[in-house]
KOLNU-252879 format. One record per residue (C-alpha): x, y, z. Coordinates in Angstrom, 1 decimal, decimal comma. Layout:
! KOLNU-252879
{{X Y Z}},
...
! end
This chain:
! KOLNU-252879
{{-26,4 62,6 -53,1}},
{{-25,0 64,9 -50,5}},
{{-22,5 62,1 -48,6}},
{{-21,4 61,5 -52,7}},
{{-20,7 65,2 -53,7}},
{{-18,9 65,7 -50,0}},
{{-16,6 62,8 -51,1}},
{{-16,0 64,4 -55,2}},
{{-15,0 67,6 -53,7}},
{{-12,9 66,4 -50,9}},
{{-11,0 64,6 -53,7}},
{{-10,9 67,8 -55,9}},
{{-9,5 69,2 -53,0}},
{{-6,4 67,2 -52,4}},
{{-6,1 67,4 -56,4}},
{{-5,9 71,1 -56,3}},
{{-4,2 72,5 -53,0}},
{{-0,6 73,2 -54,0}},
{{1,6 70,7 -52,2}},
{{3,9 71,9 -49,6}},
{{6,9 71,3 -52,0}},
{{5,3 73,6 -54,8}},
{{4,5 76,2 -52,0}},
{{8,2 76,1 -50,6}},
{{9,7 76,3 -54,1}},
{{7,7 79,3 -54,6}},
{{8,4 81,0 -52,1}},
{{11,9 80,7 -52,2}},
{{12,4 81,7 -55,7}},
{{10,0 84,6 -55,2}},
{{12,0 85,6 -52,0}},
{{15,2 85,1 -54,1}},
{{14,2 88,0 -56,3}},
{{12,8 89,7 -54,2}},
{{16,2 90,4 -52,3}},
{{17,8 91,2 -55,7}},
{{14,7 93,6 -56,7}},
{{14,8 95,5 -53,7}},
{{18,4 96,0 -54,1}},
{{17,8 97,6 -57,4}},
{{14,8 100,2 -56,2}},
{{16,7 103,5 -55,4}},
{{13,5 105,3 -54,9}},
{{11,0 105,5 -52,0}},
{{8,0 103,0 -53,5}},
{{6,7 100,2 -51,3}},
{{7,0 95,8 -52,8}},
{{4,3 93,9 -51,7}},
{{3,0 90,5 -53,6}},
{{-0,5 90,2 -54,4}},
{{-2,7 87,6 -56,4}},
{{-4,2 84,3 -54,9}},
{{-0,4 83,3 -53,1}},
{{-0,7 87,0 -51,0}},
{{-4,6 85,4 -50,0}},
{{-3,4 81,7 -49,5}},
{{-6,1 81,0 -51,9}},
{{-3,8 79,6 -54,9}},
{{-4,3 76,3 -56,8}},
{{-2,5 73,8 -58,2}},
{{-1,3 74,7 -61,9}},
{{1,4 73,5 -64,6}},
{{2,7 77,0 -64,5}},
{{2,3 79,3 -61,4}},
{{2,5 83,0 -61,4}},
{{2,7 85,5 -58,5}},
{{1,7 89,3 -58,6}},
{{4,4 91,3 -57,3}},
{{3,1 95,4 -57,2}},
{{5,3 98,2 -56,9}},
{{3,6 100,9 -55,2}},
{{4,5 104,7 -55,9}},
{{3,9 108,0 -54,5}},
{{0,7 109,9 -56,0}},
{{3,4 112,3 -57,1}},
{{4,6 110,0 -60,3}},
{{2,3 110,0 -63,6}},
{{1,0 106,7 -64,8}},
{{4,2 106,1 -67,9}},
{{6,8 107,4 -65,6}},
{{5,7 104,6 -63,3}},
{{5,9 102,3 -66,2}},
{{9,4 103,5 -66,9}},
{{10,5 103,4 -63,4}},
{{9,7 99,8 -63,2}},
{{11,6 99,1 -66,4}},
{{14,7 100,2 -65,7}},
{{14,8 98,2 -62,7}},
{{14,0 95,0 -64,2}},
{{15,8 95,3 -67,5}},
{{18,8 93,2 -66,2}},
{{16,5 90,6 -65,5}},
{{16,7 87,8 -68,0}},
{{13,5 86,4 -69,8}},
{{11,5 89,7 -68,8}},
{{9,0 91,0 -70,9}},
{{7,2 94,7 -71,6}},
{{3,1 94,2 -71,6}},
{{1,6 97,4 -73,1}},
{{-1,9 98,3 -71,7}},
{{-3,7 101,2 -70,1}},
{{-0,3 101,2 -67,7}},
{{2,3 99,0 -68,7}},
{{3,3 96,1 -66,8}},
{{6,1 93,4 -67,0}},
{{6,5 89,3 -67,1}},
{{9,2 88,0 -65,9}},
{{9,9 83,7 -66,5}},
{{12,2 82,3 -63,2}},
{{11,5 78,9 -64,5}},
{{9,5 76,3 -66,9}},
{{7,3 76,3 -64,4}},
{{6,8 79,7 -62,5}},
{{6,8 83,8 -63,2}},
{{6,2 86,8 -62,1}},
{{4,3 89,8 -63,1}},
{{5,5 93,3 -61,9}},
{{3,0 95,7 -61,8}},
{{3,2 99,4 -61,4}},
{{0,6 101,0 -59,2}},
{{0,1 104,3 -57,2}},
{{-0,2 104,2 -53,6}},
{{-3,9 105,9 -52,8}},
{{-4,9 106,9 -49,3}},
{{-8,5 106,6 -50,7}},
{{-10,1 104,5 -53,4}},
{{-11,7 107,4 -55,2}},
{{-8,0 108,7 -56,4}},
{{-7,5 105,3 -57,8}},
{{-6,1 105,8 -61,6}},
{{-6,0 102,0 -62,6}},
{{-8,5 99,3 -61,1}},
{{-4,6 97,8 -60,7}},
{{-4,1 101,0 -57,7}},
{{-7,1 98,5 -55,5}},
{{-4,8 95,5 -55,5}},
{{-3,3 96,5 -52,1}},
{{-6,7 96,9 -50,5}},
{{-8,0 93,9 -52,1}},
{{-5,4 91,8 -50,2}},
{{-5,6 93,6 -47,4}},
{{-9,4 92,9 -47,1}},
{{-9,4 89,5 -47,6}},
{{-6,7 88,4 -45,1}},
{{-8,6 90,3 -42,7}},
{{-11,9 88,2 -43,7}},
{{-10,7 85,1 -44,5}},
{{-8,8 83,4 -42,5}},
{{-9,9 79,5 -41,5}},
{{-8,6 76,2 -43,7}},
{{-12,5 75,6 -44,7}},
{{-13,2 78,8 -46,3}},
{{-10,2 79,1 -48,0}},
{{-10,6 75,6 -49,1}},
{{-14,3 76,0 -50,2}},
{{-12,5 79,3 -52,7}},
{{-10,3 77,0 -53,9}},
{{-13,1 74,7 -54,9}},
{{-14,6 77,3 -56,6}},
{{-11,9 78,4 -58,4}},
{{-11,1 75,2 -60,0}},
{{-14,9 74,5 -60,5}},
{{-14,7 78,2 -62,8}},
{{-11,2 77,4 -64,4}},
{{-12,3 73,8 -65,6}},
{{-15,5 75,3 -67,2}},
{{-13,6 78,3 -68,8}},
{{-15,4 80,8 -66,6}},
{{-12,2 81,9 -64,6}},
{{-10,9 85,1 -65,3}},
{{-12,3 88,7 -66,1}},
{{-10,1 89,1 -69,3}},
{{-12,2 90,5 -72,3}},
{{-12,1 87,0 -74,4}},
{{-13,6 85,2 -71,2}},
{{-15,5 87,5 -69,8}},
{{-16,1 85,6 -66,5}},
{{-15,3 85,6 -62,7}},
{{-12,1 86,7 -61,6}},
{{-10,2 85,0 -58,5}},
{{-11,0 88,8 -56,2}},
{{-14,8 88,0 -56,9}},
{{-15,2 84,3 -56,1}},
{{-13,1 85,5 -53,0}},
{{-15,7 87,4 -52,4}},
{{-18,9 85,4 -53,3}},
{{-17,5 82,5 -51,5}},
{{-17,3 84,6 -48,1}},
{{-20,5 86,0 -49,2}},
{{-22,3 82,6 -49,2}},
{{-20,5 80,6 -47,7}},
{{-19,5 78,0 -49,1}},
{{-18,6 76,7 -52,8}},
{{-21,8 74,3 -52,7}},
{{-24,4 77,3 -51,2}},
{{-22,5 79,1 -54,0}},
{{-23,2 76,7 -57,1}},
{{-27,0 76,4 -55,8}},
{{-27,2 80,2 -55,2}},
{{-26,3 80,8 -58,8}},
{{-28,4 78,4 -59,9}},
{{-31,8 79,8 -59,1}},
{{-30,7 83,0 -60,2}},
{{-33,4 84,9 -62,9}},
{{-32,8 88,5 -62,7}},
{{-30,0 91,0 -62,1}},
{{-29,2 90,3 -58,3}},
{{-27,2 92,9 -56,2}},
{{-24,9 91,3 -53,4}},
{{-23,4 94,4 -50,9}},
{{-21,4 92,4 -48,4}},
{{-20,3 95,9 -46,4}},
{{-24,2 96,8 -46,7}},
{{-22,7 99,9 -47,9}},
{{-26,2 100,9 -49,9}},
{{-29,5 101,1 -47,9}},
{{-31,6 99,1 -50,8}},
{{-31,0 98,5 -54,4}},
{{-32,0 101,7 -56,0}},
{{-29,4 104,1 -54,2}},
{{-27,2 101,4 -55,8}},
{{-28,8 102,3 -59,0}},
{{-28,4 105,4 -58,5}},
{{-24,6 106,3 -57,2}},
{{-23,3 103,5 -59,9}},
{{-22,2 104,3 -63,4}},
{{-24,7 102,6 -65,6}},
{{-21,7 101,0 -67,5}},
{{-21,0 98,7 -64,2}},
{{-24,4 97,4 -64,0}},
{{-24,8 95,8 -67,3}},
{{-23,6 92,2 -65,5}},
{{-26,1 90,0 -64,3}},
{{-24,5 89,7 -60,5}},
{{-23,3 93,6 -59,0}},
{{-20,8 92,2 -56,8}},
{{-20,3 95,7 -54,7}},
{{-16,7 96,0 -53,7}},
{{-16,4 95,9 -50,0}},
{{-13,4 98,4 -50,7}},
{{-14,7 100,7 -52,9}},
{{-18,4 101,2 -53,4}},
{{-18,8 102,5 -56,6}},
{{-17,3 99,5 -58,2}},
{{-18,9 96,0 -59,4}},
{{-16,5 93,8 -58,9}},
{{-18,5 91,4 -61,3}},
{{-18,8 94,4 -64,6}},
{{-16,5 91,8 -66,7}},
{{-19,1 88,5 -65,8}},
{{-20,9 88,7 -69,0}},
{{-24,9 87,5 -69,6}},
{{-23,2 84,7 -71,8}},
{{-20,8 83,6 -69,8}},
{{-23,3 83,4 -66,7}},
{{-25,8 81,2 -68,6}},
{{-23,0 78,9 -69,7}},
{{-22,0 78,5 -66,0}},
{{-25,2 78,3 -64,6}},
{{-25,6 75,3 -66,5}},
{{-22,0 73,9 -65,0}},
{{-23,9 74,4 -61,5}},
{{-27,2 72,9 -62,3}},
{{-25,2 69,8 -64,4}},
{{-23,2 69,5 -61,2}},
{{-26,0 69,0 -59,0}},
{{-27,8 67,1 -60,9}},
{{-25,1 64,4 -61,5}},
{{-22,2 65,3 -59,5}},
{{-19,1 64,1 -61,3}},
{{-15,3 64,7 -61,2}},
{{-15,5 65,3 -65,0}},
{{-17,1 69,0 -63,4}},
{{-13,4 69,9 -62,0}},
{{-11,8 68,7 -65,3}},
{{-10,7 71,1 -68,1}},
{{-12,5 69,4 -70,9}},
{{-10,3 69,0 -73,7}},
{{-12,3 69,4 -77,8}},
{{-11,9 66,2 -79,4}},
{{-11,4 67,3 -83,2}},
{{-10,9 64,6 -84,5}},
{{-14,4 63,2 -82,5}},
{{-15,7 65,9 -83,6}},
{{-14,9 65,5 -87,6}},
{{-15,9 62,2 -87,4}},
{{-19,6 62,6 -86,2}},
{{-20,1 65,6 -88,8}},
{{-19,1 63,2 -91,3}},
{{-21,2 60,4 -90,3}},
{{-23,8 63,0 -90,1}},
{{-23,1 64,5 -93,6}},
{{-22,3 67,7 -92,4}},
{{-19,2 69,7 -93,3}},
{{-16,2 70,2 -90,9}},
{{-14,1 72,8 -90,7}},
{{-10,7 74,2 -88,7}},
{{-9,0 77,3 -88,8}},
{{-6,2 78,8 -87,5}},
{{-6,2 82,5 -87,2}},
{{-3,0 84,9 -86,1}},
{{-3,1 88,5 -85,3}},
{{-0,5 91,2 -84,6}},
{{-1,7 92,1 -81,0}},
{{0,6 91,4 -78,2}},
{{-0,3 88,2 -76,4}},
{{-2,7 88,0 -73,5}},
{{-6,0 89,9 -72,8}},
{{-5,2 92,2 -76,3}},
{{-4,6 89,0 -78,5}},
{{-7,4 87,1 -77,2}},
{{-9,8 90,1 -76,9}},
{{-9,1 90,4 -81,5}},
{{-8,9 87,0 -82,1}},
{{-12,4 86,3 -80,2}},
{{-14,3 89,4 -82,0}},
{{-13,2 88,2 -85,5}},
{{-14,1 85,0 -84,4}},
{{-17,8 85,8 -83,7}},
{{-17,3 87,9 -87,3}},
{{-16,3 85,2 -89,1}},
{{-19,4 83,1 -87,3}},
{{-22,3 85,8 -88,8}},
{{-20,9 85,7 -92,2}},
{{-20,5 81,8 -92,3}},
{{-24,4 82,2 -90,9}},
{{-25,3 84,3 -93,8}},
{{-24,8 80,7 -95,7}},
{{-24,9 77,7 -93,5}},
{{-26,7 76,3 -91,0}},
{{-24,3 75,7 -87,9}},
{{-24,8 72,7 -86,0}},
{{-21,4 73,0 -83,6}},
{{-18,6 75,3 -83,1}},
{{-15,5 76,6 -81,0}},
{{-12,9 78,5 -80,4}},
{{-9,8 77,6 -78,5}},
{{-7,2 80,9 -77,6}},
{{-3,4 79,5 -76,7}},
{{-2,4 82,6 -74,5}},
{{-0,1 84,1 -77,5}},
{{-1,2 85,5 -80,7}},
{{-2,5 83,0 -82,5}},
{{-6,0 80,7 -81,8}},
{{-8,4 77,5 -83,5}},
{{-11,8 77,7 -84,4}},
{{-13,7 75,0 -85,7}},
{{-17,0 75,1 -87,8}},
{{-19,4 72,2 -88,5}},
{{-22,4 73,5 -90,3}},
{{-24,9 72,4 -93,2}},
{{-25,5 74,2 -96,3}},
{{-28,5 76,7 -96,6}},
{{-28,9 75,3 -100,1}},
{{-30,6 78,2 -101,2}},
{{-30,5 82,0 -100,3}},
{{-33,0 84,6 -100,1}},
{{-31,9 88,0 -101,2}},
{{-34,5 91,5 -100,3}},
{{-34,3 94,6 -102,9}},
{{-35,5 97,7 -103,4}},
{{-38,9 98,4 -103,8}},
{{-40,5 97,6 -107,5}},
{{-41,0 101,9 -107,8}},
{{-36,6 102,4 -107,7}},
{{-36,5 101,8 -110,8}},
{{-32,4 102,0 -110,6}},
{{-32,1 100,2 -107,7}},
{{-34,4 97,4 -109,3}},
{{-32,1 97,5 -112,4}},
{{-29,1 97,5 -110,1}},
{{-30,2 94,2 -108,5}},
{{-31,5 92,3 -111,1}},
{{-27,9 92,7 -112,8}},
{{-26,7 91,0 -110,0}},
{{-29,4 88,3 -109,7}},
{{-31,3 85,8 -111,8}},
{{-34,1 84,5 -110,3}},
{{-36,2 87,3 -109,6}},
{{-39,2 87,3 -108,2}},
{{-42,6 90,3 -106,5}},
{{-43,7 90,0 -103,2}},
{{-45,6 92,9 -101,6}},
{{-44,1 95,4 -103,8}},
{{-40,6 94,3 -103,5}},
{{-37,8 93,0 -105,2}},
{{-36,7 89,3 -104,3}},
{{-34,3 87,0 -105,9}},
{{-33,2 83,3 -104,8}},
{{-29,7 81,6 -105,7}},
{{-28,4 78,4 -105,1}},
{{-25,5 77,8 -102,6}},
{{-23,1 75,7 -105,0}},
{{-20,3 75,9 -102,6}},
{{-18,8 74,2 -99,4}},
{{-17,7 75,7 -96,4}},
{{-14,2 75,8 -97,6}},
{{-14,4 77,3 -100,9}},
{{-16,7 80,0 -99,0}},
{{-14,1 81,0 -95,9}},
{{-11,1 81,3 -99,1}},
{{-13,3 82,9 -101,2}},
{{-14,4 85,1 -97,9}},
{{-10,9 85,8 -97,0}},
{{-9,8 87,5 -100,8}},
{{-12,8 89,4 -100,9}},
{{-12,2 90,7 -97,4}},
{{-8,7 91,1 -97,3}},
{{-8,4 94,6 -95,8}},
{{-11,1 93,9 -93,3}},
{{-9,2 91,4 -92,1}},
{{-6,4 93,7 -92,0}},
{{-8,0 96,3 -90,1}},
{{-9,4 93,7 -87,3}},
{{-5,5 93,2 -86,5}},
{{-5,7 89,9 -87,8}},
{{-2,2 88,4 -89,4}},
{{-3,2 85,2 -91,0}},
{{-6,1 82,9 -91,5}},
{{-5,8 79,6 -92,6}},
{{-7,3 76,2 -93,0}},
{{-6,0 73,0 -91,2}},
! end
């Protein structure tokens, strides 16, 4: 078993290091623009690239993209950063504006490669940090010093792929998974990626990993920790900053799902494990059919800017949509698929209730009672209370357009644009 996993991840390996071509192209563009930025910032604030290429830790892609941080005095507030950096890159072509907490910018060189210029204040000390964005610097800075032989940085890269095939790569809010600082970090912690995968694996309760040993036991961790950073099943402590859980995004979901990828993988190691699985639709349409169950697929827009905002609304009205459709069907599969823009797919395949039980008032509200049995018909008394049972005499797509002009201005007010049926 062990010669036979050595072998699938050598060839994941070679599948995912960035050749030396990719790695020179980038380089030069980025240098390229570099030259012209620098040209362009009259005021005294420091360049430095960031991300997996600053840690040497980056992996093969369609479309690369490179962190490139602009770091200001202390002096500046957090839009006059923003502003700062806009000016200089406005005669950029193909730039964009992405509006958060601090406002950063995308810039496209190519199909194939772009940037993203962040504003961030220079701190002496993590504690004056403004932005989680401010730790970047230290974040590199940490890991060069830590990381530094082929093997370790291979066995991140490993783990990298191993997260971004199984959808567990990133900390945005509509993932909710490991980002590429904290498998940085886990894999140094451990390792390597397969002491990793088994690691996670036997994991049952909350487990606390200080690499810096920065906390005598777990309870002064506890205790010096806001209690919103240790709702994650793994407090990852950051080796640069103490009070922060590098892991707060890694939801209890997420971490189930991908402690299944680990145990699936060890149990029957398989390429398949490093392979982004695409849904199969029309597989899928086909076996609910044959199984005479209904099929459903929606497309759903909203007005949010693309990225973390857009997938963040689109996933919430997504897990909406799922309780109401709940309310009346049983549902056997479903997904949902975000495209990085504003717009994503969810599917539905799910089997009538039949029949719906609906709870009233108690038998002594006599208004109440009235109330309900205007809107009912088949009334029944159990324990004192009102019952009534309907039949379901609809499908699952006469439900979501009924749903959707009965809820128009909830719909509305969850930012979402458009919904509508493939």
């Amino acid at each position: 078993m062990r010669k036979k996993i050595n072998s699938i991840l050598k060839e994941v390996l070679e599948e995912v290091t960035p050749s030396k071509h990719d790695l020179d192209k980038i380089k030069e563009d980025l240098n390229k623009f570099l030259r012209e930025f620098k040209k362009r910032l009259k005021i005294n604030a420091e360049v430095f690239v960031g991300g997996s290429l600053a840690k040497n830790t980056l992996i093969k892609k369609d479309i690369y993209d490179v962190d490139i941080f602009i770091r200001f005095d202390e002096k500046y507030k957090d839009n006059k950063i923003s502003n700062l950096t806009h000016k200089i890159i406005k005669g950029f072509t193909k730039s964009s504006i992405i509006h958060g907490s601090r406002d950063y910018f995308n810039i496209k060189l190519n199909p194939a490669f772009y940037l993203e210029i962040i504003p961030v204040i220079k701190v002496k000390n993590p504690k004056e940090a403004r932005n989680i964005t401010d730790l970047s610097y230290s974040h590199v800075k940490y890991i060069n010093q830590k990381l530094k032989s082929k093997k370790i940085l291979d066995e991140i890269r490993l783990a990298k792929a191993f997260c971004y095939a199984n959808k567990c790569y990133g900390a945005e809010s509509y993932i909710k998974g490991f980002s590429g600082y904290s498998l940085e970090l886990l894999i140094y912690h451990y390792g390597s990626f397969l002491k990793f995968i088994k690691n996670i694996e036997k994991i049952k309760d909350r487990v606390i990993i200080d690499i810096e040993k920065h906390y005598k036991n777990k309870q002064d961790v506890l205790m010096d920790m806001n209690n919103s950073k240790l709702k994650s099943p793994i407090i990852l402590i950051d080796p640069t900053y103490k009070q922060r859980n590098a892991l707060a995004a890694l939801s209890h979901e997420t971490f189930e799902k991908f402690k299944k990828n680990c145990r699936d993988f060890l149990r029957n190691p398989s390429l398949k494990s490093f392979k982004v699985r695409e849904i199969n639709l029309d597989k899928i349409r086909k076996n609910a059919i044959k199984n005479k169950l209904e099929f459903i697929l929606i497309n759903i827009n909203t007005i949010k800017q693309e990225g973390d905002v857009a997938g963040t609304k689109l996933l919430k009205f997504y897990n909406h949509l799922t309780k109401e459709i709940e309310k009346f069907f049983l549902i056997k599969n479903k997904g949902f698929s975000y495209n990085q823009k504003k717009s994503a797919e969810c599917f539905f395949v799910v089997k009538s209730k039949e029949e719906i039980l609906y709870e009233g008032p108690n038998i002594k509200q006599e208004k109440n009672v009235k109330e309900f049995k205007k809107r009912h018909k088949n009334i029944f008394v159990k324990k004192n209370r009102i019952y009534a049972k309907e039949k379901i005499t609809f499908n699952i797509k006469k439900f979501i357009l009924d749903w959707k002009n009965k809820n128009n201005r909830k719909i509305n007010e969850m930012y979402i644009k458009n919904l509508k049926i493939i």
